[in-house]
N, C-alpha and C positions, 0 to 999 in steps of 0.2 A: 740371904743376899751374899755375894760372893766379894770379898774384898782385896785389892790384891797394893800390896807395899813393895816399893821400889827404893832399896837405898845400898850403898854397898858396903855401907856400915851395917856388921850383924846385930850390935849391940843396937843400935838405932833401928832398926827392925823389931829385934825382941821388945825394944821398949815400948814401939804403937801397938806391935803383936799384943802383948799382956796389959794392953789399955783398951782393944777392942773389945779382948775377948771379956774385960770385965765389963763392960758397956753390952755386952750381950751378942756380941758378934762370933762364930763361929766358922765361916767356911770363911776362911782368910791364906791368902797365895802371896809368896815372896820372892823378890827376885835382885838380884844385886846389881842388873844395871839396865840400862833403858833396851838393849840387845836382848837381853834375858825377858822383862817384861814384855817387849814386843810378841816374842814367841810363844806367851801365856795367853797375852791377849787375842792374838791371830789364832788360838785354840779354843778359848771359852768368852766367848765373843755375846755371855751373861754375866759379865761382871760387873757389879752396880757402882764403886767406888774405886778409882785409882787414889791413890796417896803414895806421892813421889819425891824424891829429892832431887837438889837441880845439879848438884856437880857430881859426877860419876865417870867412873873409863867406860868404854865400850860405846855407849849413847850416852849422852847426857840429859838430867830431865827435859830440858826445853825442847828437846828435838823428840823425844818421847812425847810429851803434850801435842808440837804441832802434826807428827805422824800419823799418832793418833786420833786430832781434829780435823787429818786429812780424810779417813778411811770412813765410809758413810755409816757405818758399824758403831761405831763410837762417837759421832756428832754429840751426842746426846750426856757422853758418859760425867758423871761431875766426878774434876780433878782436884787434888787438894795439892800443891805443892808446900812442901817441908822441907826448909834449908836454912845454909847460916845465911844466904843473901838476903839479909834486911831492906838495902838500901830503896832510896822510891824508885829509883831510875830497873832496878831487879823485876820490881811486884808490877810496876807499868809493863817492862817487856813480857813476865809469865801470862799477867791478864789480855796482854794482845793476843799472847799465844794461846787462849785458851783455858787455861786455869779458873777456877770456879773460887776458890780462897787461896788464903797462902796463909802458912803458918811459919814467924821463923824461930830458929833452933836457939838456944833451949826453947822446951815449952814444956806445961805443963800437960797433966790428961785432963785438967776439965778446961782448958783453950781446943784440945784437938774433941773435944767431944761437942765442943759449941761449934766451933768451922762444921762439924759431922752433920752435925742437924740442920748447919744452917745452908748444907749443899743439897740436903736431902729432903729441904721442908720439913722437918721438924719442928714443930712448936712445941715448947717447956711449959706454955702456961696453965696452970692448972687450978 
């Protein structure tokens, strides 16, 4: 499954990058801002996971979510947004727009590995 990350922080990139990939993920796409995503997305229109950040130049994530929720391509896609916007009045407006979890900044990898499962139906229990 093809994962693709949105943030215009490299370091914040690299850091879900080398948390996926120990979780087992392998075909993962990066892009630095919601412009840049778009044109991956309107390319490989199999990509299972968005995992986005919400303040960025170019686009910003929310506008990336709702263009995304507009395009019938993507109805479906579960979004993870990752950002320092904690507050409720934030996680109300990404979930209106669309977002499937929201994770905020910091976090650790076993918080973005619990959002991962829990957008993708995963169950842990064993």
């Amino acid at each position: 499954m093809k994962l693709l990350i949105v943030d215009d922080s490299s370091t914040m990139r690299r850091i879900i990058n080398n948390t996926l990939i120990r979780l087992g993920y392998e075909e993962i796409l990066e892009a630095e801002n919601g412009l840049q995503a778009w044109e991956i997305l309107d390319k490989n229109s199999d990509i299972g996971v968005l995992i986005t950040d919400w303040n960025m130049p170019e686009m910003n994530g929310l506008e990336l979510v709702r263009k995304t929720r507009a395009d019938k391509r993507f109805v479906d896609i579960p979004i993870i947004m990752v950002t320092t916007e904690g507050g409720k009045v934030e996680v109300i407006t990404a979930i209106k727009a669309g977002v499937n979890n929201y994770i905020v900044k910091p976090f650790t990898p076993q918080i973005l590995k619990e959002k991962l499962e829990a957008v993708l139906g995963i169950n842990e229990e064993q």
